[in-house]
C-alpha positions in Angstrom: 63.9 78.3 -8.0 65.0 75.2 -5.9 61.8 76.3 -3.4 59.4 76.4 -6.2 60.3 72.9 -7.7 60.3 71.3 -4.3 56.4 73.1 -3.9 55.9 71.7 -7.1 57.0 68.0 -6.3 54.9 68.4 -2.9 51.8 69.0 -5.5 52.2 66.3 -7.6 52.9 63.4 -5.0 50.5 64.6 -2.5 47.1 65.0 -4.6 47.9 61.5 -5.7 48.2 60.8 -1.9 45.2 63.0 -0.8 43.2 61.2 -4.0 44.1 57.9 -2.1 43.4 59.4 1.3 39.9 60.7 0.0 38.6 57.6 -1.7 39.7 55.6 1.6 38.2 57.9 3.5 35.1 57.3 1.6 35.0 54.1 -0.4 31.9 51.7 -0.2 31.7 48.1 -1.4 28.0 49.0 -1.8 28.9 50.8 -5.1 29.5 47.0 -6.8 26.1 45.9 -5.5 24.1 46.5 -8.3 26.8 44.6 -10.5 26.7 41.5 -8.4 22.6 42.0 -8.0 22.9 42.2 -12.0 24.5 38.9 -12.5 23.4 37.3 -9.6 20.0 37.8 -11.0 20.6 36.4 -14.3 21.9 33.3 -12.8 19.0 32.5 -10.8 15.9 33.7 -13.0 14.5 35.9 -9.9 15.4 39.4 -8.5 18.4 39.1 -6.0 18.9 42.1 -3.9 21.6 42.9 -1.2 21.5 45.9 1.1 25.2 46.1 2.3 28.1 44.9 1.4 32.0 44.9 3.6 34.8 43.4 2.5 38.2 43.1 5.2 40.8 42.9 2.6 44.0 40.2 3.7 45.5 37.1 2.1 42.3 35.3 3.4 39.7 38.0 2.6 36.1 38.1 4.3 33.3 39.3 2.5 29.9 40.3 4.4 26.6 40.7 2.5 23.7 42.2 4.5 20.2 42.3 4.1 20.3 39.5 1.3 16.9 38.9 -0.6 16.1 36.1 -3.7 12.9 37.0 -4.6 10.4 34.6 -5.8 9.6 34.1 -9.5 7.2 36.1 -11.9 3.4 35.5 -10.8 4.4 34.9 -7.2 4.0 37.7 -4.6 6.9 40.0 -3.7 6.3 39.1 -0.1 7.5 36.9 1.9 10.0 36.1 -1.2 11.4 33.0 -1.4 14.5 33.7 0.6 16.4 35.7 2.9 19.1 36.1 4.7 20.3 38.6 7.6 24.2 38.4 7.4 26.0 36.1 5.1 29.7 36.1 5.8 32.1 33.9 3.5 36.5 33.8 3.8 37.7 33.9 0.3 41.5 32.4 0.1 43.2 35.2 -2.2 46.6 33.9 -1.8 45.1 30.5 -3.4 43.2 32.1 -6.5 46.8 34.3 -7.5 48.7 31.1 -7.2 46.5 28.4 -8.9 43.2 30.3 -9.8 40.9 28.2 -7.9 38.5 30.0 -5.5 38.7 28.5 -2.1 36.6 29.9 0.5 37.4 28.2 3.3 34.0 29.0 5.8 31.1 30.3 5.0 28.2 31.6 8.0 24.6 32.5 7.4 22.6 34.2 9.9 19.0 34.0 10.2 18.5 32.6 7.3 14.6 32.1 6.1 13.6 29.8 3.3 9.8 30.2 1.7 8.9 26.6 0.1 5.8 27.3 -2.0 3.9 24.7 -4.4 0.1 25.8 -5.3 -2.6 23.7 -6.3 -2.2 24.6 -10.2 1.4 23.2 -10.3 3.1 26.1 -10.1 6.1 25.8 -7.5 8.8 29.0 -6.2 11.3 26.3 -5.3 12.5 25.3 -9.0 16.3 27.2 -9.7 16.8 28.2 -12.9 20.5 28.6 -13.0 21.9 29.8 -16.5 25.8 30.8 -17.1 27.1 34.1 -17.9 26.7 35.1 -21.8 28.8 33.7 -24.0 30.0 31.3 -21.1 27.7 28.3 -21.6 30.7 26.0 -23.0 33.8 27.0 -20.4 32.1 27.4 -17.8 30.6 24.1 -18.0 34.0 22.3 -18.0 35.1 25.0 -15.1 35.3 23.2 -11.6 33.1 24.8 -9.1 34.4 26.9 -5.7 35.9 24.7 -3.3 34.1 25.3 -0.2 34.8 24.2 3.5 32.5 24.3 6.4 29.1 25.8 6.4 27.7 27.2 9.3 23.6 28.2 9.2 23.1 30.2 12.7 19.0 29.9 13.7 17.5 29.2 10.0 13.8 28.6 9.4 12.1 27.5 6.3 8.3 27.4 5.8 6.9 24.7 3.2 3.1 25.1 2.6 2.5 22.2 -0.7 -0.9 22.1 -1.7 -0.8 18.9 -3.6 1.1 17.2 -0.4 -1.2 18.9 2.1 1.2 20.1 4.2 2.1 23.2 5.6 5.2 22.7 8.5 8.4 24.9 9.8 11.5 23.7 9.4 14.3 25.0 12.5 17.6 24.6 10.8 20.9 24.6 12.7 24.6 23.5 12.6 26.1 22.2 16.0 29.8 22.4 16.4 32.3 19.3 17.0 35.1 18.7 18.2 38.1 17.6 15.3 35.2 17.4 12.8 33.0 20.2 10.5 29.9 21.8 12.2 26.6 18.9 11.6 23.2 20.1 10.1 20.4 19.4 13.0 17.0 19.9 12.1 13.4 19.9 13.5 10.3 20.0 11.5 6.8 20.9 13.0 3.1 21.4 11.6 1.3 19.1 9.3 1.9 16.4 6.0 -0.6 14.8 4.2 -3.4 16.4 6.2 -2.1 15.3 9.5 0.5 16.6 11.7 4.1 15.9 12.1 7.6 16.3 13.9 10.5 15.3 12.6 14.3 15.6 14.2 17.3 14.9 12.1 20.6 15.0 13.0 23.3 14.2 10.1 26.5 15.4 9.4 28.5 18.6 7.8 26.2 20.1 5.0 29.5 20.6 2.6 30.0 16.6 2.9 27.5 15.8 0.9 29.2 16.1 -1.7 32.1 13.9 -0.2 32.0 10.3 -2.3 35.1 9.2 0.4 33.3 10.3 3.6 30.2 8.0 5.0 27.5 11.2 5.5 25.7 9.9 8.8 22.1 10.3 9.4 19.9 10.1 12.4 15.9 10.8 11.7 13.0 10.3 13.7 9.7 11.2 12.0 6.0 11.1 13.1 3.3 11.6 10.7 0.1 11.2 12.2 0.2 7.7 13.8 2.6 6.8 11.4 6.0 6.9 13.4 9.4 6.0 11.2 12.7 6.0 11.7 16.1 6.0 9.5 19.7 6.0 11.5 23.1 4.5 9.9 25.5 6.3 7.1 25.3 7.1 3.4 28.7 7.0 1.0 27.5 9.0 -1.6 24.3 11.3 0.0 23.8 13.0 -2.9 23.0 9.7 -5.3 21.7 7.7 -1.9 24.3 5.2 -2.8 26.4 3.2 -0.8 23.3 3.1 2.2 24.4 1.2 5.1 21.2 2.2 7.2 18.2 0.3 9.5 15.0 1.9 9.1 11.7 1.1 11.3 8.1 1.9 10.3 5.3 1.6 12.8 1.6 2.8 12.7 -1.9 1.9 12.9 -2.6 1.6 9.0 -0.3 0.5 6.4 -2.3 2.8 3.8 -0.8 6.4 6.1 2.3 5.3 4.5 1.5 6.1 1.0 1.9 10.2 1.3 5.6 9.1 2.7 6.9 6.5 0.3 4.7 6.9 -2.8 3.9 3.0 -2.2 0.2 2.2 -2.7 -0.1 0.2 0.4 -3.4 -1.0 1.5 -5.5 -0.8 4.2 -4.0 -3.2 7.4 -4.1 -3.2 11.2 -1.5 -1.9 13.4 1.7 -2.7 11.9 5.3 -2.8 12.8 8.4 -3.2 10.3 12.1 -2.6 10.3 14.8 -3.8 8.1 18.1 -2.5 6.0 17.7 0.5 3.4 19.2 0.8 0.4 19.9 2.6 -2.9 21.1 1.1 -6.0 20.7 1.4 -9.9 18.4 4.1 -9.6 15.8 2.2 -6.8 14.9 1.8 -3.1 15.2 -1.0 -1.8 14.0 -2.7 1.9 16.1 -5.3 2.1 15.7 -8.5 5.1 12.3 -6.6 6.6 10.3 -8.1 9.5 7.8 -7.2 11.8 4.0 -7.6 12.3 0.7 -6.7 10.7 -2.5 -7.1 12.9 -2.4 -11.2 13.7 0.2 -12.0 11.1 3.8 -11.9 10.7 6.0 -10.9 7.6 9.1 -10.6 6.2 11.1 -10.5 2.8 12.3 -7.4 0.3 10.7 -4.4 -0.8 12.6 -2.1 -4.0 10.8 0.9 -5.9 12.0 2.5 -8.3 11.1 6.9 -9.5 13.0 6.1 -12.9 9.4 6.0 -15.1 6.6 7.8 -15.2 5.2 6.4 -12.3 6.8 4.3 -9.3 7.6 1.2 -9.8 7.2 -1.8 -6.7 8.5 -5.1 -6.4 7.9 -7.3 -3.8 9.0 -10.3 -2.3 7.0 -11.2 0.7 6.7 -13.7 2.9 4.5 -14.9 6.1 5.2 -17.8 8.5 1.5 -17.6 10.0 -1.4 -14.9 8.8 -5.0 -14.1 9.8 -6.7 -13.3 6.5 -8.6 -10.8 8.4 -5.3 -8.9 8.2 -5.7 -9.0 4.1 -9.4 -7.9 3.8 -7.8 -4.6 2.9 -6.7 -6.1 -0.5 -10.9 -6.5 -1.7 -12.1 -3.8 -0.1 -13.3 -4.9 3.4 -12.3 -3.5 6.8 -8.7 -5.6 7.7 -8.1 -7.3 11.2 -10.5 -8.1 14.1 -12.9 -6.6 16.6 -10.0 -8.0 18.9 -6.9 -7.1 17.1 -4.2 -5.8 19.4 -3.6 -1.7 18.9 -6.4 -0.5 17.4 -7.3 3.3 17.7 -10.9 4.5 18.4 -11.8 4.8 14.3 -11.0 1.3 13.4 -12.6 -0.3 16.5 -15.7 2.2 15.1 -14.9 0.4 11.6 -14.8 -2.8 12.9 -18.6 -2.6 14.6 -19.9 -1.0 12.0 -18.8 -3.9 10.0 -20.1 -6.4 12.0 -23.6 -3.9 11.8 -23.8 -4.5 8.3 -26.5 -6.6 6.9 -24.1 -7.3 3.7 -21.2 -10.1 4.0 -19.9 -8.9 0.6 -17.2 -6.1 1.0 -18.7 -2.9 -0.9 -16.1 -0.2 -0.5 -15.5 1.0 -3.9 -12.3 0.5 -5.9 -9.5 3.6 -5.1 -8.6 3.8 -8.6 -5.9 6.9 -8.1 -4.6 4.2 -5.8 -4.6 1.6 -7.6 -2.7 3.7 -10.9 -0.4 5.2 -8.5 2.3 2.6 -9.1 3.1 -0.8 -11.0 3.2 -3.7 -8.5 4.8 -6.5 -8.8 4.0 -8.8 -5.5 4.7 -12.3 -4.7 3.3 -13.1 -1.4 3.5 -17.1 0.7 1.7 -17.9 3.9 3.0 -21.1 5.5 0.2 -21.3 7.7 -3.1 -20.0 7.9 -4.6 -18.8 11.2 -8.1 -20.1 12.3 -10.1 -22.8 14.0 -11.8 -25.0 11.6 -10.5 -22.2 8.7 -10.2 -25.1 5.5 -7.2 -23.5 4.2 -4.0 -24.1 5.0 -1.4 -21.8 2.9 -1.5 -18.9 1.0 0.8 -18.3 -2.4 -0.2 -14.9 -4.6 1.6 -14.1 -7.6 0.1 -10.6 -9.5 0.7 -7.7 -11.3 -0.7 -4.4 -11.1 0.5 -2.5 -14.6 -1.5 0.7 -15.5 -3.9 0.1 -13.1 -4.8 -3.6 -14.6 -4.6 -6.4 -12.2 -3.3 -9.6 -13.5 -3.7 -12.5 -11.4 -1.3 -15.5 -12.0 -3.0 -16.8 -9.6 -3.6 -16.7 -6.1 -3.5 -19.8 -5.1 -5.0 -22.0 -1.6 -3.6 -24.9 -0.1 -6.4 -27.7 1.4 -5.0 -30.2 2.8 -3.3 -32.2 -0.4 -4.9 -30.0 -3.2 -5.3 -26.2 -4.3 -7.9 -24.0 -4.6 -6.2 -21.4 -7.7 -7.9 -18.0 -8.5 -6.3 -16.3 -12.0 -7.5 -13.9 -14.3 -7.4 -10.1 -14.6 -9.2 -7.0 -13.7 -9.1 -4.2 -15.9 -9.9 -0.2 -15.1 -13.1 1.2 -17.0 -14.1 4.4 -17.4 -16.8 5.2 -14.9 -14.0 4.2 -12.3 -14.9 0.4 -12.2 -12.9 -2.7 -13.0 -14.0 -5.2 -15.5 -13.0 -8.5 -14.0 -12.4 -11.9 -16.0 -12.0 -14.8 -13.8 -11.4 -18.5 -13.8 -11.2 -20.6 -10.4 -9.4 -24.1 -10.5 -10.3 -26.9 -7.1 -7.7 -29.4 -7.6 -8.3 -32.6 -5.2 -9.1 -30.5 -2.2 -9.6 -32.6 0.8 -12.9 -32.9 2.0 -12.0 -33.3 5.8 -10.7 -29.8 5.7 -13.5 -28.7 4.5 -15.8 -30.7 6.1 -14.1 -30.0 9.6 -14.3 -26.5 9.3 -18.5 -27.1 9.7 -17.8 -29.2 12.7 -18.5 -32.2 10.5 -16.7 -35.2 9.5 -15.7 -36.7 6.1 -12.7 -38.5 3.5 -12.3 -37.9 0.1 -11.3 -35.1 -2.1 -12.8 -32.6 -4.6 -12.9 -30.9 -8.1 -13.7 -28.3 -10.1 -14.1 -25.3 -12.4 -15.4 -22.2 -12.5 -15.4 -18.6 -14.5 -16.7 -15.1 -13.6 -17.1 -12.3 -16.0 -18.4 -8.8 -14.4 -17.6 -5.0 -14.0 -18.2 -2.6 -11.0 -16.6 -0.6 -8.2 -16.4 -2.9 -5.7 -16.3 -6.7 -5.2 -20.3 -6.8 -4.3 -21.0 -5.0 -7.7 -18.9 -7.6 -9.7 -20.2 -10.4 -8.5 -23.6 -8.5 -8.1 -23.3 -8.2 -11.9 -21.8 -10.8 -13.0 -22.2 -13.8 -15.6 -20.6 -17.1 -15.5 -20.6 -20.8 -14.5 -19.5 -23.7 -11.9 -19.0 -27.2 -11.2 -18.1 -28.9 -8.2 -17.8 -33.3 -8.2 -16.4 -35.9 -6.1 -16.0 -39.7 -6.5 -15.9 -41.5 -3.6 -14.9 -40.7 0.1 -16.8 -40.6 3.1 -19.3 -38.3 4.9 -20.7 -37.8 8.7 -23.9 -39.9 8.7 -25.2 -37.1 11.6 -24.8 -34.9 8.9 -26.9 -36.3 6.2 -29.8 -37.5 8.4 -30.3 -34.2 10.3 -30.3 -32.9 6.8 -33.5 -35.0 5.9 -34.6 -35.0 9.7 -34.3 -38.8 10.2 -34.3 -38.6 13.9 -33.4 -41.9 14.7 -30.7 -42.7 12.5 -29.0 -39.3 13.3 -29.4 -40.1 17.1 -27.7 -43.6 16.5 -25.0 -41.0 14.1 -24.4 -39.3 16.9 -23.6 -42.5 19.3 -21.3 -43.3 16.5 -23.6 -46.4 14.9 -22.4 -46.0 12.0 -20.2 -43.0 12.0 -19.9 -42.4 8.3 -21.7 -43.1 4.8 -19.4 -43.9 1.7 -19.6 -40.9 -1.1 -21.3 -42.3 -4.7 -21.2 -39.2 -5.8 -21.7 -35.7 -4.8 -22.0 -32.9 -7.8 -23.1 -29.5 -8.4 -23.8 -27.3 -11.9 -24.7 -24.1 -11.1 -25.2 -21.1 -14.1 -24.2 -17.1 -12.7 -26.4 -15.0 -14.8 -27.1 -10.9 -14.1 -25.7 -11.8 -10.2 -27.6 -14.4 -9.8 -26.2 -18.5 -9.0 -28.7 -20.6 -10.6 -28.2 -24.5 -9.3 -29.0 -26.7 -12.6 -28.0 -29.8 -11.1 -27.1 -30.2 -6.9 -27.0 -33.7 -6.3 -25.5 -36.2 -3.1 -25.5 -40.1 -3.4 -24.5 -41.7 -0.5 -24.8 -45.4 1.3 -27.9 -44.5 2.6 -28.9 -41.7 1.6 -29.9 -39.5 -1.9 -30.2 -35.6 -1.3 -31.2 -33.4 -4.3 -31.3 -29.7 -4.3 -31.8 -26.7 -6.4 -32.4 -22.9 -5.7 -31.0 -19.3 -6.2 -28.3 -17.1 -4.7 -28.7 -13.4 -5.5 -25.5 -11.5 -5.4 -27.1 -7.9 -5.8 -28.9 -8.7 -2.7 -27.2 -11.6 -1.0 -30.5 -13.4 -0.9 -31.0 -17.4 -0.7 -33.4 -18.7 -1.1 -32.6 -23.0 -1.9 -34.4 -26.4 -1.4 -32.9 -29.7 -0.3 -34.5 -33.2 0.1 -32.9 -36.4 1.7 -34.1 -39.9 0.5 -33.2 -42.7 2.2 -32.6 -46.0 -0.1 -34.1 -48.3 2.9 -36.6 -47.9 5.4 -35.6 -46.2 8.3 -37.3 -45.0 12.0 -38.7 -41.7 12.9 -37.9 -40.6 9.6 -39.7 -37.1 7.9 -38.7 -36.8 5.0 -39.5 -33.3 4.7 -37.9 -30.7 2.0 -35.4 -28.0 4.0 -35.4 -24.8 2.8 -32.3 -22.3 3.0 -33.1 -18.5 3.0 -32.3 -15.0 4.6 -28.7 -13.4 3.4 -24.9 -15.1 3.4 -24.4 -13.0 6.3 -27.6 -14.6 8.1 -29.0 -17.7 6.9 -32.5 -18.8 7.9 -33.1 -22.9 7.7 -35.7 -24.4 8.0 -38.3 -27.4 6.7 -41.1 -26.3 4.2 -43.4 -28.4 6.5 -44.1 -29.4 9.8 -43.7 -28.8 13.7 -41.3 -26.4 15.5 -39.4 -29.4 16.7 -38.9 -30.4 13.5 -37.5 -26.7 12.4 -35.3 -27.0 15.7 -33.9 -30.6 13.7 -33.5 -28.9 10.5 -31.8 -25.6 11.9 -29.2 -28.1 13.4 -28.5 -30.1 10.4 -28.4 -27.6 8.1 -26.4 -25.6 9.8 -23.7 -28.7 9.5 -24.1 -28.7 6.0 -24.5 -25.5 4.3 -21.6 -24.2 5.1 -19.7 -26.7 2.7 -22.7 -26.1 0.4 -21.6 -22.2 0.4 -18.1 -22.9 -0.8 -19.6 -23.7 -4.1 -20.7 -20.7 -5.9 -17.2 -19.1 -4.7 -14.7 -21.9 -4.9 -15.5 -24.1 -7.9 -14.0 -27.5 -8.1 -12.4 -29.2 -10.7 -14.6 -31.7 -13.0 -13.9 -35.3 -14.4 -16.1 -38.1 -15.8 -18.1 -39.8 -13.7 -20.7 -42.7 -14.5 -22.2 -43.0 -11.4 -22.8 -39.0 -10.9 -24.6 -39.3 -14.7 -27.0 -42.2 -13.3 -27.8 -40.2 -10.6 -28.2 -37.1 -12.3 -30.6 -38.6 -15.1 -32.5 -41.0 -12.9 -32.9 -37.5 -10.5 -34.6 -36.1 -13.6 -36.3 -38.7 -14.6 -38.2 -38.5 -11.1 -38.6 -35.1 -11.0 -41.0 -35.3 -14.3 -42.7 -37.6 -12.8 -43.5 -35.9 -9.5 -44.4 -32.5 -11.9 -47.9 -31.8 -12.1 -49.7 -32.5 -15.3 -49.7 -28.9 -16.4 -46.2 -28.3 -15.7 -45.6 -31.6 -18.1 -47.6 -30.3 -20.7 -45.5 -26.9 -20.6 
């Protein structure tokens, strides 16, 4: 009896045993992948899929998945999917989670990780997460803290990003490095091509987990060349994930200003070679470029730079400033080809630009309006030049104040300094449908001194002038607005002084302008000098163009032809006594802006030689006025003139152009 109960004892503890023994023997963690596929699936909105799965069981457990797949989302290819993963290996703390019920998982390693970054054409992007909680779990698990994880290890990653709307298709190599007393940091190099032209990037920063770290400065170190855009970003972030608390010096370099708008979102213009650095920052939801400097082309500049992502578009404010400019270096700002043939750095292509710029029949920049550009952002830019570059250049600062909201320009104004006065450009240009702008102008010449204008034609003179003008046209470029446009101008000033050699070469009066010349006399006093001139259809009609002088009276009148850039004016000199060697012959003023032709209606080639020469002294003041209109006030002497100019006009008319 007693050897048939202990048989039966034996039985009953050792299937229990042999139970335990077989289902060691043979137990697989692979039987819970399809649960953890199940809800890891359902977190993510894509098919997750794992091929093995070990777990070495202790007080600090480690779990191993193999063979880990995210697939990509529905009208996406199965292959290559969106991630995967050779070996991920994470140490969960198990003693922690039965004492307090946080999950602490003190390291996690990922091996061969490779990362599939897809955006097509239409929109449609693999990259976007959709994370939902369990069922029923929306509320809890939304006030339940997350896993508290400690260092992160990524063993040879890659990641391949091909974004149509970015142009770019690169390879990321992702890797931590080890250090000593700290976390393992995330180093990263980037290779292939952005924006259509290639790049490398290196980045080293600091642990990946530590991002997340408000009370540990996350330190970054990039370099980054796009093309022949090279920039640069080293210094430390307090809170990476929100870009806040920067303390960080970043450098930007290249050979067009206008490369950097695939990197920064900023719609830069066109410039020369260019150089800036300054401090980075991040606050209330913008970037900001705080105490730049550098170079662009000729010029210097300096100041602040913030945009802000927070509305539908970027917003940029700017605060610049220049303590000498070339405003070669600008022409990107109206369409023409910025900097010189000579500018320093230069590639090939803009030294190509450059000559076939100087090729070009046509003065007037015609390089149509980039309006995706120009709707890209809102601007906000105030700009000052101290000092303007350039022998004999008239102007002597720069101040521009403007808006760019929606793609409408508002300029409020742009305003010259000569010598004691301004020259002041406001008004607005606003986006039409066939791609154009329609622009509204109004130009202001407040008491701009005449030597600085006068000197930059290698001529003499005292005084200052005024006056108005307004523009009104629509096109793609600046040639087709002013090619198209309607408007008027005035230009008048009392009193002053001009170069004698001036005004007789202009009516040929040999003698007097050799005795000019020796400095007997070396000026003539200003009567009056004015100039009403109508813009109709793109053409500058001059309805009155009028200088009284001492000695002299000249009277003009003529066309300019925007559409074409054609002149075609007359001028005549009078003197008010007799004088020697004196040919009083009418000059004429044709060819383009770009190439003038002078010469006298009339008479020898000597005489053309005398005409070439004194023209060529005085029509480049005479140019100034269709584009920079003077202010007006009332003058009695410049009526006189005017009327008794009239008055002999009709009396010089031929009888039949009386009669009509």
């Amino acid at each position: 009896m007693a050897g048939r109960r202990s048989k039966r004892w034996l039985l009953w503890l050792g299937a229990p045993l042999l139970a335990v023994a077989l289902l060691v023997a043979f137990w697989s963690w692979d039987w819970f992948i399809p649960l953890i596929e199940a809800r890891a699936s359902a977190a993510v909105g894509r098919p997750v899929h794992i091929e093995h799965l070990h777990v070495k069981l202790g007080r600090v457990s480690t779990v191993t998945a193999e063979g880990l797949r995210v697939g990509n989302p529905s009208g996406f290819p199965d292959d290559p999917p969106f991630a995967e993963v050779g070996r991920a290996t994470a140490q969960v703390d198990v003693g922690a989670f039965l004492r307090s019920r946080e999950v602490v998982i003190p390291s996690v390693e990922l091996d061969r990780p490779v990362v599939n970054v897809i955006g097509r054409d239409d929109g449609s992007r693999n990259y976007e997460l959709n994370f939902a909680a369990p069922a029923g779990e929306g509320a809890e698990a939304s006030k339940a803290s997350g896993p508290h994880i400690g260092a992160l290890r990524i063993n040879d990653g890659k990641a391949r990003v091909v974004i149509a709307w970015l142009r770019s298709d690169f390879e990321v190599d992702v890797k931590t490095q080890d250090r000593d007393g700290q976390e393992p940091a995330l180093v990263a190099e980037a290779r292939g091509t952005y924006a259509g032209q290639p790049i490398e990037a290196q980045m080293i920063g600091g642990a990946i987990l530590n991002l997340r770290d408000e009370r540990e400065p996350w330190p970054v170190d990039l370099h980054l060349r796009n093309g022949d855009t090279s920039f640069a970003l080293k210094g430390t972030l307090r809170e990476p994930l929100k870009l806040r608390g920067a303390d960080l010096r970043v450098e930007f370099a290249g050979k067009d200003m206008a490369d950097l708008v695939p990197l920064t979102g900023v719609p830069f213009p066109k410039t020369p070679p260019f150089r800036l650095e300054g401090r980075a920052d991040y606050a209330d939801g913008r970037v900001r470029l705080l105490d730049a400097a550098g170079k662009v082309g000729r010029s210097d500049i300096g100041g602040s730079l913030t945009v802000s992502t927070a509305g539908s578009r970027p917003d940029v404010t700017a605060d610049l400033r220049s303590r000498s400019v070339d405003l070669a270096d600008l022409g990107g700002l109206i369409g023409a080809q910025p900097g010189r043939a000579n500018t320093p750095g230069q590639t090939p292509q803009q030294r190509a630009a450059q000559a076939r710029t100087a090729a070009n029949p046509k003065l007037l920049p015609n390089t149509p309006v980039n309006m995706p550009r120009l709707t890209a952002a809102n601007v906000h830019l105030r700009y000052r030049a101290e000092r303007i570059q350039g022998k004999g250049m008239p102007f002597d600062s720069l101040n521009v104040e403007t808006d760019i909201v929606d793609g409408t320009v508002s300029l409020h104004p742009v305003s010259f300094g000569i010598g004691q006065g301004r020259l002041t450009v406001a008004g607005m240009l606003t986006p039409q449908e066939d791609g154009g702008l329609r622009a509204k102008i109004e130009v202001e010449l407040r008491r701009a001194d005449l030597s600085r204008l006068l000197g930059a034609a290698g001529a003499g003179g005292a005084g200052t002038l005024g006056g108005v003008a307004r523009l009104e046209g629509s096109g793609k470029s600046l040639s087709e607005i002013l090619g198209r446009g309607n408007g008027e101008a005035t230009v008048v000033t009392v009193g002053g002084n001009i170069s004698s050699f001036l005004v007789d070469l202009s009516g040929l009066q040999f003698g007097n302008a050799l005795l000019s010349a020796l400095g007997i006399p070396a000026r003539e006093g200003i009567e009056c000098l004015i100039g009403d001139f109508a813009l109709q259809r793109g053409t500058l009609r001059s309805r009155t163009l009028l200088l009284d002088t001492d000695a002299h009276i000249v009277t003009g009148g003529g066309t300019l032809d925007f559409g074409r850039e054609q002149l075609d004016l007359r001028l005549r000199t009078d003197a008010k006594r007799p004088t020697i060697a004196s040919l009083p012959t009418p000059i004429r003023i044709g060819g383009t802006l770009k190439n003038p032709a002078i010469q006298p209606e009339l008479g020898e080639a000597a005489a053309r030689a005398g005409a070439a020469v004194g023209l060529g002294l005085l029509f480049p003041p005479l140019a100034l006025l269709p584009t920079i209109q003077l202010g007006v006030g009332e003058n009695s002497q410049c009526e006189t003139l005017q009327a008794a100019g009239e008055r002999r006009r009709r009396q010089q008319a031929p009888e039949g152009a009386k009669q009509r």
